[in-house]
FIBA-390670 format. One record per residue (C-alpha): residue number from 1; residue in three letters; x, y, z. Coordinates in steps of 0.001 Angstrom, whole numbers. Layout:
REM residues N
(NUM,"ALA",(X,Y,Z))
...
//
This chain:
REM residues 239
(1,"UNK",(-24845,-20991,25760))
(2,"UNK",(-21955,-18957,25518))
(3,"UNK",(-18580,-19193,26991))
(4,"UNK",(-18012,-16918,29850))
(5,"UNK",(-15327,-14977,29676))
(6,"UNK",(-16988,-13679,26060))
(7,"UNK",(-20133,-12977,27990))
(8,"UNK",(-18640,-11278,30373))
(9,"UNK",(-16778,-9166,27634))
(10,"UNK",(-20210,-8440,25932))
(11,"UNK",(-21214,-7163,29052))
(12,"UNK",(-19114,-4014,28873))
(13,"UNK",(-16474,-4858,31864))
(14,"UNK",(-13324,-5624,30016))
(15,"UNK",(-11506,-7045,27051))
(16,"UNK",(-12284,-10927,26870))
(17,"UNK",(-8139,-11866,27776))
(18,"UNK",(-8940,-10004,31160))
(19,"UNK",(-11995,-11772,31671))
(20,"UNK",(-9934,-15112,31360))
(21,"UNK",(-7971,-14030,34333))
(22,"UNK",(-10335,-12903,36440))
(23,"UNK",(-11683,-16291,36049))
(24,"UNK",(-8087,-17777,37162))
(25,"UNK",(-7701,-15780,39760))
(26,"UNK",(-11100,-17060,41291))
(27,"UNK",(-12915,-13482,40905))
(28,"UNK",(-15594,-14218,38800))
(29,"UNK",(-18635,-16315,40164))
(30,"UNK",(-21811,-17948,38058))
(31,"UNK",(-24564,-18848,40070))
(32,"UNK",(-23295,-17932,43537))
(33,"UNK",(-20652,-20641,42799))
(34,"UNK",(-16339,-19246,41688))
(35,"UNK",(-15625,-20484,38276))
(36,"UNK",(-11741,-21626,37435))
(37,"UNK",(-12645,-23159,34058))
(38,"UNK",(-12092,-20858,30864))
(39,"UNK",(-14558,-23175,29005))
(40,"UNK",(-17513,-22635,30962))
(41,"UNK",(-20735,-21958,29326))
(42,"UNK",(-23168,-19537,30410))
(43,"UNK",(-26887,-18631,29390))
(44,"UNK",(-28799,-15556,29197))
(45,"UNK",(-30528,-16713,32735))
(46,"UNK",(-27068,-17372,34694))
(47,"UNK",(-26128,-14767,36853))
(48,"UNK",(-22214,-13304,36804))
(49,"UNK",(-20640,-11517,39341))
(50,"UNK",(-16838,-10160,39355))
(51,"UNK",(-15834,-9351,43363))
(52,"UNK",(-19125,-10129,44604))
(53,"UNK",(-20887,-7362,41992))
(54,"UNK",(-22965,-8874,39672))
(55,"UNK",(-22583,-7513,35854))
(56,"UNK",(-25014,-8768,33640))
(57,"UNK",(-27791,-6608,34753))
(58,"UNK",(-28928,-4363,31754))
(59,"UNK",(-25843,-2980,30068))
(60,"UNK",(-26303,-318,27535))
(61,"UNK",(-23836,-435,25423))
(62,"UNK",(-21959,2916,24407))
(63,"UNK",(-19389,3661,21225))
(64,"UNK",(-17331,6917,20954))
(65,"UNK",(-14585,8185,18724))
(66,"UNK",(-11842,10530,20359))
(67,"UNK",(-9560,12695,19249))
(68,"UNK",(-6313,11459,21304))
(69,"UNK",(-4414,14256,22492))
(70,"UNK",(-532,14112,22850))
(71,"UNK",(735,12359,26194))
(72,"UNK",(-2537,10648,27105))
(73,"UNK",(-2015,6583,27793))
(74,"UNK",(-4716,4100,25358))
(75,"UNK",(-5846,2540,28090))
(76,"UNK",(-8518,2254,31315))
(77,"UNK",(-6066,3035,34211))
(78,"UNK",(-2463,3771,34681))
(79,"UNK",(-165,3432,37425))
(80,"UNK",(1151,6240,37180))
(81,"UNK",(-1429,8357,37438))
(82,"UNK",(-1207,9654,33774))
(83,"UNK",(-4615,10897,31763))
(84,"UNK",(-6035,8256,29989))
(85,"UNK",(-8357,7642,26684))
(86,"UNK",(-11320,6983,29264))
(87,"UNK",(-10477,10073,31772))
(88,"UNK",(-11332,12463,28608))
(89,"UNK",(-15215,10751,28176))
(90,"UNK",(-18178,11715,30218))
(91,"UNK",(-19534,8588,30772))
(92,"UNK",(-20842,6295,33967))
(93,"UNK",(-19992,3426,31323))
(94,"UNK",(-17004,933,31948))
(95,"UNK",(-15358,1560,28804))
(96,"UNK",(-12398,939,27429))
(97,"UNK",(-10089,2250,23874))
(98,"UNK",(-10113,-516,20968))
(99,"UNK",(-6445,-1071,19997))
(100,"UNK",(-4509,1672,21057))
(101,"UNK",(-2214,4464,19960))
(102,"UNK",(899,5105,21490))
(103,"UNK",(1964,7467,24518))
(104,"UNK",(3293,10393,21645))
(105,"UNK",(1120,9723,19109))
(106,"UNK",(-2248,11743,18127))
(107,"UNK",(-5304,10840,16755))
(108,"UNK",(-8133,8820,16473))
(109,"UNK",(-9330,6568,18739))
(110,"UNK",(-12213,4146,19559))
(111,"UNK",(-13745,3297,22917))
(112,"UNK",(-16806,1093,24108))
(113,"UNK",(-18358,-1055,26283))
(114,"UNK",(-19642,-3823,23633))
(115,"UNK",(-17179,-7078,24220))
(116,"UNK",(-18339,-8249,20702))
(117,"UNK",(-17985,-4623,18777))
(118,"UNK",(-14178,-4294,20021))
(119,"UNK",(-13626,-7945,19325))
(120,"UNK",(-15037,-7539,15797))
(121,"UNK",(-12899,-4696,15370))
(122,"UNK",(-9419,-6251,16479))
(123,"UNK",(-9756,-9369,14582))
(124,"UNK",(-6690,-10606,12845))
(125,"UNK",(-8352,-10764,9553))
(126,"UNK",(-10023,-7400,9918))
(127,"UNK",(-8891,-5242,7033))
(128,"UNK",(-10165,-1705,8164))
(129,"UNK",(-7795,719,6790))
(130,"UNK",(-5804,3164,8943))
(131,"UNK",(-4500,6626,7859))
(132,"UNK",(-1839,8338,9343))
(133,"UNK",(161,11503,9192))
(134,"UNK",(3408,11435,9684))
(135,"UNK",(6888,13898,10166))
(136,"UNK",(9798,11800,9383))
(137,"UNK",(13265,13402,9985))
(138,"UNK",(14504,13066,6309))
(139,"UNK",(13590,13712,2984))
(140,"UNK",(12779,10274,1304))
(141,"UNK",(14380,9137,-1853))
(142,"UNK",(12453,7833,-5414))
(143,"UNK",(13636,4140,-4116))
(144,"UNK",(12674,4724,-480))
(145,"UNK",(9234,5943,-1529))
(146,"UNK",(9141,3152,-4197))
(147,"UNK",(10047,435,-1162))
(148,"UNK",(6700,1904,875))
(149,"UNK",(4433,1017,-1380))
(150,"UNK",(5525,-2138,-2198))
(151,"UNK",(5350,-2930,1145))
(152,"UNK",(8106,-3334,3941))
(153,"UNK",(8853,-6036,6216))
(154,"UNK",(8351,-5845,9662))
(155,"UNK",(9186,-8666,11809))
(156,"UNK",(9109,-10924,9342))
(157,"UNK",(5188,-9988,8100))
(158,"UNK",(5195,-7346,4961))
(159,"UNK",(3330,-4025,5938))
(160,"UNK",(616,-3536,3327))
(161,"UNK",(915,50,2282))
(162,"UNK",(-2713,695,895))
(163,"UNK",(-2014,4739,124))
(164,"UNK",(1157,6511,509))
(165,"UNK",(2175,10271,-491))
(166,"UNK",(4468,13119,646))
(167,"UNK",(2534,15710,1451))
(168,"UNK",(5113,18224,2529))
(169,"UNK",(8871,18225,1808))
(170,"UNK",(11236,20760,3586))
(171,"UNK",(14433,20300,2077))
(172,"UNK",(16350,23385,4446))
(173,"UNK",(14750,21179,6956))
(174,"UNK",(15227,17534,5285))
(175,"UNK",(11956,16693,6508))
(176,"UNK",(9144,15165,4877))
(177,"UNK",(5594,14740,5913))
(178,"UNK",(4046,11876,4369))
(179,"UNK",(406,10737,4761))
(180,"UNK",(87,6442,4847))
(181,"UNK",(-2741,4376,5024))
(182,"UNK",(-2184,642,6037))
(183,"UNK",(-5042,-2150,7344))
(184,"UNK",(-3066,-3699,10160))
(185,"UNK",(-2642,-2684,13853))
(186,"UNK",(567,-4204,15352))
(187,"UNK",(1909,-1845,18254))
(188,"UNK",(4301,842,16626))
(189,"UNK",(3371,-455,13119))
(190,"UNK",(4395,2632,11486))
(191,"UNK",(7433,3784,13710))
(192,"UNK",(8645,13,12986))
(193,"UNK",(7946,242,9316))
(194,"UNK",(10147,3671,8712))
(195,"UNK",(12691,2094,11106))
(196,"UNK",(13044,173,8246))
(197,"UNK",(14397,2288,6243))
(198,"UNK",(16493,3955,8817))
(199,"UNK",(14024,7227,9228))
(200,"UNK",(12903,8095,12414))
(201,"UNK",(9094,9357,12772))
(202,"UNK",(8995,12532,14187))
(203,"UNK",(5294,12977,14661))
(204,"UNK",(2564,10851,13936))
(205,"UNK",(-805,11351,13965))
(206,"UNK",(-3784,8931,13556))
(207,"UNK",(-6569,11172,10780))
(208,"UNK",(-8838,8006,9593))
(209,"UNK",(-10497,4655,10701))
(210,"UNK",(-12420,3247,8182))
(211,"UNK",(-14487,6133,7089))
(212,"UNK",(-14396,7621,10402))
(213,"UNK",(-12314,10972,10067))
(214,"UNK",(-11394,13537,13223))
(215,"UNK",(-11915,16702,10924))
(216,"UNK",(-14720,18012,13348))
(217,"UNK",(-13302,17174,16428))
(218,"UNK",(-10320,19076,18407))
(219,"UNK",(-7641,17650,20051))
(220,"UNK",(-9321,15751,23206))
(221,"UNK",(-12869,15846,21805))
(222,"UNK",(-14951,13169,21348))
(223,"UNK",(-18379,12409,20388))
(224,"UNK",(-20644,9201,20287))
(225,"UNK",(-20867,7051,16868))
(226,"UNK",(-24361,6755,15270))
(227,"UNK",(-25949,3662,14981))
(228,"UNK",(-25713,4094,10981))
(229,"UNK",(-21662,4314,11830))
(230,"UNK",(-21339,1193,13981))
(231,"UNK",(-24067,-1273,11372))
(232,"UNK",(-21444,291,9032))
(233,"UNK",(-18196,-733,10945))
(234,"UNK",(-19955,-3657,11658))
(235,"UNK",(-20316,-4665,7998))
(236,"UNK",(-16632,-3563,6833))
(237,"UNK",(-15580,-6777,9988))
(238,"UNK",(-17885,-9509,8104))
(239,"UNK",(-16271,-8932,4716))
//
């Protein structure tokens, strides 16, 4: 037995906090019968159905990594009518992007339809590390660059700084760009983190998850992970 709103999750139709309010909003029925009750327990013979269509029919479950383009939202709709992570994947699938990148930022991205994949992968305690490039609009100092890698403090939590070098410095410019790998994924992480310091991030670009890079991929390309990839993402969430 399993509680419902992870089943339902599993299943491929959304994240398991908009399962639980489908459930209190009286959408989602077990049996024939509307379930209000976030603790419910379901089996494998139950049968679920969200707005009178039932979901837990076969569900093959589907994993892709995408190259984010530049002004596309993380996320399965928008109401404003703006290109999202899903409209860019040629699937029937009801995925949906695990974790997100913001509106300007670039970079890669996961998306599925496995409840239990995109739950492993958003754990607080998962330590998959996250590499970014970024354009900041000043050339950092010795003590600045000193401060990243100690780690910065971000609303009240340190920032783990895992990697951190300048890659280019344009001092006509006074711009730097900087690659930084951290583990965490707390909205605007990195903005936040050179906020810090009173830099502003000019660009920023998402190049690694884990071992996953987007060398071979174009801006708004995607392709499906192997099954080698996700037993392999799968094992870096259990350590």
């Amino acid at each position: 037995m399993e509680r419902l709103q992870k089943v339902i999750a599993a299943y491929g139709y959304t994240s398991r906090r908009k399962a639980e309010d489908l459930i209190k909003k009286q959408k989602v029925m077990v049996n024939g019968k509307i379930v209000t009750e976030l603790g419910s327990k379901v089996s494998e013979h139950d049968v679920i159905s969200i707005d009178g269509v039932i979901i837990n029919k076969d569900v093959k479950h589907e994993y892709y990594m995408l190259n984010k383009p530049r002004s596309v939202i993380s996320s399965v709709t928008d109401e404003s009518g703006r290109i999202t992570v899903v409209d860019l994947v040629d699937t029937e699938a009801r995925i949906y992007p695990i974790g997100r990148l913001d509106y300007d930022t670039t970079g890669l991205i996961l998306l599925t339809n496995d409840g239990d994949f995109a739950n492993a992968m958003m754990h607080p305690r998962m330590e998959i590390e996250k590499t970014y490039i970024a354009k900041l609009d000043k050339v950092l100092s010795k003590e600045e660059i000193l401060a990243i890698k100690k780690g910065i403090t971000v609303d009240k939590r340190i920032v783990e700084v895992r990697r951190f070098k300048v890659k280019k410095r344009d001092l006509d410019k006074n711009t730097d760009i900087v690659e930084i790998t951290i583990v965490e994924g707390r909205n605007h992480i990195i903005k936040k983190l050179f906020k810090e310091l009173g830099v502003n991030v000019l660009k920023l670009s998402r190049i690694a998850y884990g071992f996953l890079d987007v060398k071979n991929l174009k801006s708004g390309e995607y392709r499906k992970l192997t099954i080698k990839e996700i037993k392999k993402l799968y094992a870096l969430a259990k350590k």
